[in-house]
N, C-alpha and C positions, 0 to 999 in steps of 0.2 A: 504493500500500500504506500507506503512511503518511499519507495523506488519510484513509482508511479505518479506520483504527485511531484518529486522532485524532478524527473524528464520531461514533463507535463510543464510545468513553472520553467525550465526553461526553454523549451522550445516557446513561448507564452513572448518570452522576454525577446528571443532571437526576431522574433515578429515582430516586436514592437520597434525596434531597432530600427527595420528596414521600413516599417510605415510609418514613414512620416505621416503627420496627419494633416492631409489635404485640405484646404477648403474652397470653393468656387474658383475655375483659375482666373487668375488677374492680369492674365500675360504678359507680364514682365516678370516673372520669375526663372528661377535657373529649371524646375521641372517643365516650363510650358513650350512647346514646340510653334507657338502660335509666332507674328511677323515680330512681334515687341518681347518674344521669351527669350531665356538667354542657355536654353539647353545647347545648342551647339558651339556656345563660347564652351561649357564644360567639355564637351569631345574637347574642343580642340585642345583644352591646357591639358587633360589625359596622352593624348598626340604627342604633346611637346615634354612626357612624363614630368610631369605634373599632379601631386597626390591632392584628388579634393573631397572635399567635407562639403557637407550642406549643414548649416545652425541654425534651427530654429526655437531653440531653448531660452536663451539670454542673449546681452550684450555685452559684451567686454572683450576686453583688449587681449590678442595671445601672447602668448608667455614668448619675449622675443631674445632671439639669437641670428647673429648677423650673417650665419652661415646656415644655419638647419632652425630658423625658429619659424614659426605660420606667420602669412601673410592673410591678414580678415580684407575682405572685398563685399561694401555694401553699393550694389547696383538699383541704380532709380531706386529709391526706400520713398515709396507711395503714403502720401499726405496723409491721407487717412487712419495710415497706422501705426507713423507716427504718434500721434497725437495720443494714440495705447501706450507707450511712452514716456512719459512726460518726464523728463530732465537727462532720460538716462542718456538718450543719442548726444543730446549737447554734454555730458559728461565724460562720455566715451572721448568725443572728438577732442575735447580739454585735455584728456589725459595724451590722447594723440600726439597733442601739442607741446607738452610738456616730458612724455616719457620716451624712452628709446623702445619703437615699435615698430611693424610694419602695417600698413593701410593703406586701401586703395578706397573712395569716395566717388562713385561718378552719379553727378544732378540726375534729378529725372528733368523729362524735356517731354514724351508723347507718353500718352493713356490710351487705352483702349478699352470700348465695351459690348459687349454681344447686342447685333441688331435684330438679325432674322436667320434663319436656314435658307437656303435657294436651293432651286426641284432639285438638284445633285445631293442634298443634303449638306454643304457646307455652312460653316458658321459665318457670315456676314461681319464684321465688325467695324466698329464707328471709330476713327481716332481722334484724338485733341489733345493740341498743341499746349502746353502752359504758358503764360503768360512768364517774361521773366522775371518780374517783380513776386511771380507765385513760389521763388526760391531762395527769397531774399533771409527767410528765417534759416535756412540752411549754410548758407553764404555766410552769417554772425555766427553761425556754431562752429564751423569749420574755421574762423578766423583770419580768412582770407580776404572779408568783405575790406578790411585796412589798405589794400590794393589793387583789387577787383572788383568789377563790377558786372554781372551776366548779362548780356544782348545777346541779340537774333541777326547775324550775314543772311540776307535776305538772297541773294545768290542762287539761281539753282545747282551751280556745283561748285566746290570752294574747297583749292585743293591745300592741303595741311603736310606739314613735314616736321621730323623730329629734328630737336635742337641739339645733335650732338655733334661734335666737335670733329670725329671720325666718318667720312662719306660715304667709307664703305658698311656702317653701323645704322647710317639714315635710313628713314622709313618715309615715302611719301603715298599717299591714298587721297582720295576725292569724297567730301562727306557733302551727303543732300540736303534740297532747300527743306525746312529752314534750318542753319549751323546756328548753335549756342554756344556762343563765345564767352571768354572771360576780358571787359575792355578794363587795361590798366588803369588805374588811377594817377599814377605819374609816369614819368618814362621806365620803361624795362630795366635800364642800364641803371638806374635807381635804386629798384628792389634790393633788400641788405640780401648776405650774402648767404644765407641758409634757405633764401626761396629760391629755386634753381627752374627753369622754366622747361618742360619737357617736350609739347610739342606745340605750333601754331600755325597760324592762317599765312597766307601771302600777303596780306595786309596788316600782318601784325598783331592781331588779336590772338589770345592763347586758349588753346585747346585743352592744357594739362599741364600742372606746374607740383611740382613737388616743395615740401615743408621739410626739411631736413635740422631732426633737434640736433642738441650740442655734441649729443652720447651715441649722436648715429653713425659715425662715420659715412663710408661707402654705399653702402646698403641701410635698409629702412627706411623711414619718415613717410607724412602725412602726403599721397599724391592727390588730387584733386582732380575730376575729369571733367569738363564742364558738357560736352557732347557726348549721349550716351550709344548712340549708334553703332559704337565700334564694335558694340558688346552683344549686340541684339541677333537674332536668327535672319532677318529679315537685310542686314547690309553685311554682316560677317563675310558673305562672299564675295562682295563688289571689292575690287582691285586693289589689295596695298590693305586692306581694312584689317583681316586677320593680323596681317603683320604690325599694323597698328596699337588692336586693343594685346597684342603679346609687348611691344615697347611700354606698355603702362605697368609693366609687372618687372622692368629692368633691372631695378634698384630693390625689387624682394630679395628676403633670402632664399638662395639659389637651389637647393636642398630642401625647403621648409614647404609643408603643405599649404594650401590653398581655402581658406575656408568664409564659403560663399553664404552671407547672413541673410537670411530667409525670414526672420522673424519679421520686418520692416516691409514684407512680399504679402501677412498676413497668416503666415504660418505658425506662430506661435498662441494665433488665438484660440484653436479647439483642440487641444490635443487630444489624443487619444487616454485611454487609461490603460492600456499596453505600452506606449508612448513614453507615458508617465513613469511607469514601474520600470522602462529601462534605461531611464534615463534622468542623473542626479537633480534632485535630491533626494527622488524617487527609489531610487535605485538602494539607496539604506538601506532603506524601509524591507525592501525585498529582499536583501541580504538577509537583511537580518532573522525573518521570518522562515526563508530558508535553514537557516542555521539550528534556528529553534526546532523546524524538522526531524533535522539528522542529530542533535542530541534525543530527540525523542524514538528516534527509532532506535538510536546507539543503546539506549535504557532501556527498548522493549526488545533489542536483542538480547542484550544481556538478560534478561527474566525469561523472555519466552523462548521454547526449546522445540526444535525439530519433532516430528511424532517417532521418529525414528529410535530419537534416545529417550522416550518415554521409558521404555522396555528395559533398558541398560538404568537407568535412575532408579526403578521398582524394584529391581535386581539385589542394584547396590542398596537399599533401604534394608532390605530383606535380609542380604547378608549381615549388616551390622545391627540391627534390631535380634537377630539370630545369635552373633555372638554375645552381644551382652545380657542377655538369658543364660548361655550357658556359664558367664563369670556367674553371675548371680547362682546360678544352679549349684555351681561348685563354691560359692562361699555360704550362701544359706543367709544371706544378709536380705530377709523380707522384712522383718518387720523397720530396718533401718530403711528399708526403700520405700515401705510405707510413710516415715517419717517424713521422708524426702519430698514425697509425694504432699503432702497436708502443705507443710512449706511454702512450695514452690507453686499449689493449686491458691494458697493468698495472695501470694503475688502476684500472679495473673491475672485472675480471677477475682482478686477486693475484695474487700466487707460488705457482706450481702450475699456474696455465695457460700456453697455448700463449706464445712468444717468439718475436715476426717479427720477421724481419731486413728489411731494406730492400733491395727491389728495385735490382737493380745493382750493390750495395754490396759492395765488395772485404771478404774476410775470412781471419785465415790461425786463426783457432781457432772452433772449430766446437762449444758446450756442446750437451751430450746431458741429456736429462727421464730420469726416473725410469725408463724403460721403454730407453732410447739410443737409438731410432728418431728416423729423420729421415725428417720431410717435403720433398723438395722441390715447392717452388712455381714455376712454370714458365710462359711466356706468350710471344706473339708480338712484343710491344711492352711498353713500359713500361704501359701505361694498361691491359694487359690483364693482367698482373701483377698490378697495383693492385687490381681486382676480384677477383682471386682471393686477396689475401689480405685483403681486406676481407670476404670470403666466410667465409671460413674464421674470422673473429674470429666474425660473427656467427654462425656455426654452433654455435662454442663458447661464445657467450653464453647462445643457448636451449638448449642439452642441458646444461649445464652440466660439459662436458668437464672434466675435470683434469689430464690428464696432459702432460708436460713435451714439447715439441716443437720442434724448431730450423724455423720457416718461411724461407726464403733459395731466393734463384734467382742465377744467376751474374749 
């Protein structure tokens, strides 16, 4: 039984693991295949090995190392669920700013929502554009707002190139109308010297700029994406783009998984209760219950026995109940065993049960129980005595007799 409930508990858990718990898709999520999902960004970083994670549990910063530590990537994090939230994304990003980490941030810029089916059965969807002033809360958490400001390159095509130093390192791609730009606050050549600019327009406006703290060296810091497109299933394959949203991940650590936050997609709001149970704080809880199991079956193994060695146990009872008959038989010490007996039937047994007297044993007062009946006990021999009120104790042991009785034979 308890084998059974422990494979049971965890195959239970191995489930919950892998289901994530879904809720209406939003299409911009890393599971949605839809033109605004971003599952085929995950192929690709897998392609480029790449270890990724999906989090939909909490928010917080990964444990960083500049060589093998995670890189957290929150993609278009949808206003709405935000606002389930409240302090922690602008805390997260604080600490962003403040602590040696790795992070990647790209705006949201387009939504999408189911309009109709058409006779193929396809899903219809409606997009819209945000407004960029609708990211300006995001822009003061991120810290960036001290230099940047988000506009729309109205442009239909607006081609963008990474800012590195090495040409044969550059990345250049064409991103569509409308491109959300980041417009400097002062000039580039301005900016202090831990904002490093990663990629931008031909007009100057910047596409992705990195926040580089004091403790980051090389690797880590705050990247900022201001165009989400690079990321999404729907332009990943237009020209130069793949190779784009992989220039936003340059400066992760190189070795470090990937771990793509999904709580800000809406994922965090229903979870599952297999979900739950495999996944902390959860996951205690079930330990622990677990645990309580296997000492409980550890303790019912140890008492309960095989039917096997039933036989072998009644064996062994037999034999030593056998021998020490025959000591007794050979020392003739009944009415001692009788004594023994009276003894050890008090203390089991309390005040209130039966009171034997000792086979033989002279008596000139005779106490009466609660009822004044007297039993007498009576036998051929001493040794037959002896069985009968060892009879008699045990009788009163399993019924659990109470009442007061003088045991004695002359």
């Amino acid at each position: 039984m308890v084998g059974a409930f422990v494979v049971t508990t965890v195959f239970w858990l191995v489930v919950g693991i892998f289901d994530v718990p879904l809720v209406p898709d939003n299409f911009t999520n890393s599971h949605s295949g839809s033109p605004g999902g971003h599952h085929a960004f995950v192929e690709l970083l897998k392609e480029n090995g790449r270890t990724v994670r999906r989090e939909a549990a909490r928010l917080e910063l990964p444990e960083y190392n500049s060589y093998s530590g995670a890189t957290l990537m929150i993609l278009e994090p949808r206003p709405e669920f935000v606002d389930e939230y409240p302090g922690e994304l602008e805390n997260l990003l604080k600490d962003a700013r403040n602590r040696p980490t790795s992070v990647v941030l790209a705006l949201p810029k387009r939504a999408y929502y189911p309009e109709y089916e058409d006779e193929n059965g396809d899903l219809v969807l409606t997009e819209v554009i945000f407004p960029p002033d609708f990211i300006d809360d995001l822009m003061r958490q991120s810290g960036f707002d001290r230099w940047f400001k988000v506009g729309h390159d109205r442009r239909d095509k607006v081609p963008v190139v990474t800012a590195y130093s090495d040409r044969h390192s550059q990345v250049s791609a064409e991103i569509h109308h409308p491109v959300q730009v980041l417009r400097p606050l002062r000039d580039v050549s301005d900016l202090p010297a831990n904002v490093q600019v990663i990629a931008s327009t031909d007009r100057g406006d910047v596409i992705a700029v990195r926040l580089r703290g004091e403790n980051d060296g090389a690797n880590g810091g705050l990247v900022l994406v201001s165009d989400p497109d690079m990321f999404t299933n729907r332009f990943l394959g237009k020209l130069g783009m793949s190779d784009l949203a992989m220039a936003m991940l340059r400066h992760a650590p190189p070795k470090g998984e990937i771990v793509i936050d999904e709580a800000l997609h809406g994922f965090g709001a229903d979870s599952s209760l297999a979900y739950l149970a495999a996944t902390p704080p959860g996951l205690w809880v079930t330990l622990s219950v677990i645990l309580l199991m296997l000492l409980f079956g550890w303790r019912q193994a140890t008492v309960l026995r095989p039917i096997d060695a039933e036989v072998q146990d009644r064996a062994e009872r037999r034999y030593a109940i056998e021998g020490l008959a025959r000591m007794m038989e050979r020392t003739g010490a009944h009415d001692e065993a009788a004594r023994r007996i009276v003894r050890r039937s008090w203390l089991v047994l309390g005040q209130g049960a039966a009171q034997v007297q000792g086979a033989g044993r002279v008596t000139t007062a005779i106490r009466k129980g609660r009822t004044g009946r007297i039993v007498k006990m009576s036998g051929e021999s001493s040794e037959e005595k002896l069985v009968n009120i060892a009879r008699r104790v045990a009788r009163q042991k399993r019924t659990g007799e109470t009442e007061h009785s003088q045991l004695w034979s002359d």
